[in-house]
N, C-alpha and C positions, 0 to 999 in steps of 0.2 A: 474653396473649402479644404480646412486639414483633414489631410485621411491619417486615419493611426492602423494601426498593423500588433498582429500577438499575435503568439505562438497557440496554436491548436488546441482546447482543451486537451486532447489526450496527450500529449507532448509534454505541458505544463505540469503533470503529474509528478514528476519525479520532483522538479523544486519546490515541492512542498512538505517532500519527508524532512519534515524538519525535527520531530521527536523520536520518531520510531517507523517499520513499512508497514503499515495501512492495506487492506484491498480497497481498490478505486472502483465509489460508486457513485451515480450523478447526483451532486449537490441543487438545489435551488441558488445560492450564491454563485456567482461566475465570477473566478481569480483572473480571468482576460477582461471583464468589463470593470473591472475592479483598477487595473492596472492603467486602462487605456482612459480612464476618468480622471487619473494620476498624475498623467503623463497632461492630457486638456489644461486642467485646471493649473498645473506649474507652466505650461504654454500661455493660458492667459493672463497672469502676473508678470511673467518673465518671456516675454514675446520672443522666438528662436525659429532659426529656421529648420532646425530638427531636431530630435533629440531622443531618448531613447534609458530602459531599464537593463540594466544585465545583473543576471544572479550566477551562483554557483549552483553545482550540483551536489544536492550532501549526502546523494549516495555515494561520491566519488571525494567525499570532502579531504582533506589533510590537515592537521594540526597548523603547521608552515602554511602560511596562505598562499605563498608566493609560487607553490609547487603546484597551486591548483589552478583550473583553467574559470572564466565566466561566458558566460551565452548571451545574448541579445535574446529577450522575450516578450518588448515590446519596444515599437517603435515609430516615430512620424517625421513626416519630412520629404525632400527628393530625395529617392533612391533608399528609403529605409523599409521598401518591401522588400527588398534583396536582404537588406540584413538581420532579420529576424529569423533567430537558427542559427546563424554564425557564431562560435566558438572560438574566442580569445586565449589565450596562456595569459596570466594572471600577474606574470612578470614583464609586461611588455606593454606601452603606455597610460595615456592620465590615468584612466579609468583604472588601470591597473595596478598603479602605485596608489590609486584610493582607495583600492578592498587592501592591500596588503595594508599599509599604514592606521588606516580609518579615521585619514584625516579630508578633510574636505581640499580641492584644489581648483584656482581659478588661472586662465592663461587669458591675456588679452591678446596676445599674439604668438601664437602657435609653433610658427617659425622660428620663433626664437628660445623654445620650449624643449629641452634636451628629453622630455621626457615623452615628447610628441612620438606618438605612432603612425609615421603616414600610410602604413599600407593599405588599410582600410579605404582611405580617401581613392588611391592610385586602381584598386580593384572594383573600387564603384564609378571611377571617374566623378571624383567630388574632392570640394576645395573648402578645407574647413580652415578657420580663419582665428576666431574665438573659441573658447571653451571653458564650458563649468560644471563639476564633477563633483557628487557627496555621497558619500556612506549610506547605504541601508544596512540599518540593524534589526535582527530578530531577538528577541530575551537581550541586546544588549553585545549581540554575537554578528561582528559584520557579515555581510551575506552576498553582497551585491552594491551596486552604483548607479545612480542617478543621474545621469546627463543631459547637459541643454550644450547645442552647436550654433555659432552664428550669431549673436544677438542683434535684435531689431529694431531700429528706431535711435539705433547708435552702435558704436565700431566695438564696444566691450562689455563687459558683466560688470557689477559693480557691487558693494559689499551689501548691499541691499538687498542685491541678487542673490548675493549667495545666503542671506540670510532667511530669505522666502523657502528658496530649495531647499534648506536644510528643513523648515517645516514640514514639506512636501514630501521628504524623505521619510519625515515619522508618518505620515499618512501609510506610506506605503507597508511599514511594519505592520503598520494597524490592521491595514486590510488581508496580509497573510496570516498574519496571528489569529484576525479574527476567523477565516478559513479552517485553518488548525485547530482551531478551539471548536467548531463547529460539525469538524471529522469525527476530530476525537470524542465530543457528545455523542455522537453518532452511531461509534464503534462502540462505546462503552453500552451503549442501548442494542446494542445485538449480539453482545457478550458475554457469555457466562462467566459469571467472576470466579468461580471457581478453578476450571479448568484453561479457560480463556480460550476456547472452542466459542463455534456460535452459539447461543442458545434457541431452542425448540421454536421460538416463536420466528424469527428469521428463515431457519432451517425452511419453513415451511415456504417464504418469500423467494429465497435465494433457489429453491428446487425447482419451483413454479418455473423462472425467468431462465433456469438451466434446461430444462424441458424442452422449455420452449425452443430456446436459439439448437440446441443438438437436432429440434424436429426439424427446421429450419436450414438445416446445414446438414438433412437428412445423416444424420449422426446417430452414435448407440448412448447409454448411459447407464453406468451402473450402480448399485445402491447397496451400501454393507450396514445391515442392523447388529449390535454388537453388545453381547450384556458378560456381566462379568460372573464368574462361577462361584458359586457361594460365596456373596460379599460380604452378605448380611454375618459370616465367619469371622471376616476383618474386625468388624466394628465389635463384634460380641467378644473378642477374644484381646484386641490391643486398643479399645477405644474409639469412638468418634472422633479423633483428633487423629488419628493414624488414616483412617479409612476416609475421612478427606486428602487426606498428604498422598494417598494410593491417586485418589479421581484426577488430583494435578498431573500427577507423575504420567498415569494414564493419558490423561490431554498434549503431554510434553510427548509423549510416543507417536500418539496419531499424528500428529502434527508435524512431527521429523519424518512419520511415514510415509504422507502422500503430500511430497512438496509436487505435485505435476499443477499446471495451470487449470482453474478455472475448479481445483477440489473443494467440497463443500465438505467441511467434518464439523459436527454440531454434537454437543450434550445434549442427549433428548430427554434426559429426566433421571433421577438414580445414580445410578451404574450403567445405564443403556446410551448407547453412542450411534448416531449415525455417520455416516463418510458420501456422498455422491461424487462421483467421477465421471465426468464429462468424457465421451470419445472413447471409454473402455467396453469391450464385448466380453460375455459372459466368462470367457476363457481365462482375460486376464485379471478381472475381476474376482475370482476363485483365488489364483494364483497370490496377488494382494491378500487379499481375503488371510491367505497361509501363512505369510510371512510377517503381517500385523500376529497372529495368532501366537507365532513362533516367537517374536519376539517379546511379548507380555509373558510367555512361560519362561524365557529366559534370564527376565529382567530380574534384577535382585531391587524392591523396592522398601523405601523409608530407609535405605542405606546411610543416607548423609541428613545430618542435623536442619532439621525445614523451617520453612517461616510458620507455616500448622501445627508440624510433629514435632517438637524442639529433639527427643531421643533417637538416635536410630535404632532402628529393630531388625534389618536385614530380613525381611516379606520375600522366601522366595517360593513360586510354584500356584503364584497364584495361573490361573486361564481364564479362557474366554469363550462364549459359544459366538458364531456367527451366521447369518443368512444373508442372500447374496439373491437378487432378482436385477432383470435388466429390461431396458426399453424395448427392444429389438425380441428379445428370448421368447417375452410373457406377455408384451401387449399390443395392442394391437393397435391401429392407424385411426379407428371411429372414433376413439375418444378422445373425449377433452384434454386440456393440460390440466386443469385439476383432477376430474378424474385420472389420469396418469398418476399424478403426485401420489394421488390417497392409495391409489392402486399397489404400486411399487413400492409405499412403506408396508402396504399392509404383508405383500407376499413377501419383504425382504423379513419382517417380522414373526412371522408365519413359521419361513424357513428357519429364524434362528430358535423358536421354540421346539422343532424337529431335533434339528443341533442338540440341544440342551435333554429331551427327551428320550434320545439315544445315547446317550456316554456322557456327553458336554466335554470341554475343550475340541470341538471339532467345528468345520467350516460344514453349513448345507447350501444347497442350489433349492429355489424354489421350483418344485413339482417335480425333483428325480429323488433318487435313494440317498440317502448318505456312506459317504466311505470311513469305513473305520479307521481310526488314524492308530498309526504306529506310536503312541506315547503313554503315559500313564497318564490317567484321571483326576 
């Protein structure tokens, strides 16, 4: 029986940024089972004795293909559990001169093949003999290569062969595209189109499953409720078309603000914004807290010509109130993870209507005093 081999869903992650970086969240579709049905069924038309997928990486991609390197991410065969994970330079046999060209190539006899890479064989102790190599395209854009080693039932590949695999090759488009299209559904449905933050209804999914793993990993986690000071001024004063162009601009801050792993920053509705930060204790969380704060005051916004605002209007002085509650701080170990959730929006909430109550443009802590900030109002 053939055993086929791939790389780890989490592993697999990265060659699928193929439009844009995505957060990874578990799909129902599997791109390893996907691949390794790919790899069977061009094995049973075209009987080989191993053979194998490699893609690029397109976080690391380059214009010049040749400069870039491919991976092994799925593979069957002897000795093809060793090569799954192994990374090629892109300049340096068949497989290689077929992403750069994105022409297909067949060798009946390898040895006589100047474009043969043996090193592969010599570090597996394996003796490849035949060879047939095709293009994967994504939108049309090479990406990777399709190989079969060895052919069975006779000494070479034949144009028949290569014309199966080349089929077998749009399969394989299919099934990443189809993935991709299925992400990107995905995102788009937990995204505010506005801002391009999450939207409130994820917010609430994404906090649950944050909760949970920081309980888990007896972790802290902190939560910043965040509304903006007299907005309803923007919109009265420069229009409804401006005071959207502000909520982007807003969204583009948060978001440059807490690039740390595992942050959750969501539009909760309005002008009010949430942020949860995994791993942060109330200290540093205030501190964030200040520096988002400081930065919306100092931002000059609807500066440049937008796809909302077409005028700039140069918005400066606008602020922010915030509240600030933590896992660790305010609640306690009996409760649930949902009551956790509901809990810590409610006091991060709480505290930002203190915030706004006493001065506004100031950060509060839920259940201490507020500090008056050294700025104008």
């Amino acid at each position: 029986m053939t055993t086929f081999h791939c790389l780890e869903p989490q592993d697999l992650e990265a060659f699928l940024e193929r439009r844009r970086a995505i957060p990874s969240f578990a799909l129902d579709m599997s791109l390893a089972e996907n691949l390794t049905e790919v790899l069977r069924k061009a094995n049973e038309f075209v009987p080989s004795e191993s053979g194998s997928i490699l893609l690029d990486n397109p976080k690391n991609k380059r214009p010049d293909r040749s400069r870039n390197s491919l991976t092994f991410i799925a593979a069957f065969g002897t000795k093809s559990e060793g090569l799954v994970g192994r990374t090629v330079p892109a300049e340096t046999g068949i497989a290689g001169h077929v992403y750069v060209t994105g022409e297909s190539h067949c060798s009946s006899n390898v040895e006589e093949d100047r474009l043969f890479f043996p090193d592969i064989d010599r570090d597996h102790d394996y003796q490849t003999t035949s060879l047939v190599a095709i293009p994967v395209r994504i939108e049309k854009e090479v990406c990777g290569v399709l190989e079969l080693i060895n052919r069975q039932a006779t000494d070479h590949y034949s144009k028949e062969d290569l014309n199966l695999l080349e089929i077998f090759a749009g399969y394989i488009s299919i099934s990443i595209q189809n993935i991709l299209d299925g992400r990107q559904a995905q995102e788009i449905a937990k995204r505010d189109n506005l801002t391009g933050l999450f939207n409130d209804r994820y917010l609430h999914i994404a906090l649950s499953r944050a909760i949970a793993k920081c309980r888990r990993e007896n972790a802290d986690i902190a939560l910043l409720f965040l509304d903006l000071d007299f907005f309803k001024r923007v919109n009265d004063t420069h229009g409804h078309l401006a005071g959207s162009q502000v909520l982007r601009e807003v969204g583009q801050l948060l978001r440059a603000g807490t690039p740390f792993a595992g942050t959750i920053a969501a539009r909760y509705g309005g002008d009010e914004f949430v942020i949860a930060l995994p791993g942060f204790d109330i200290e540093e969380a205030v501190l964030l807290a200040e520096e988002i704060r400081n930065t919306i005051v100092e931002n000059a916004f609807c500066n440049k010509p937008g796809e909302i605002q077409p005028d700039p209007i140069h918005l400066t002085g606008l602020t922010t109130s915030i509240g600030v509650a933590t896992l660790r701080r305010h609640l306690g170990d009996e409760l649930s993870v949902e009551r956790c959730k509901s809990t810590l929006l409610r006091l991060a909430d709480s505290a930002m209507y203190i915030a706004k109550e006493t001065g506004r443009n100031r950060t509060a802590t839920a259940g201490e005093p507020v500090r008056r900030q050294q700025t104008a109002d």
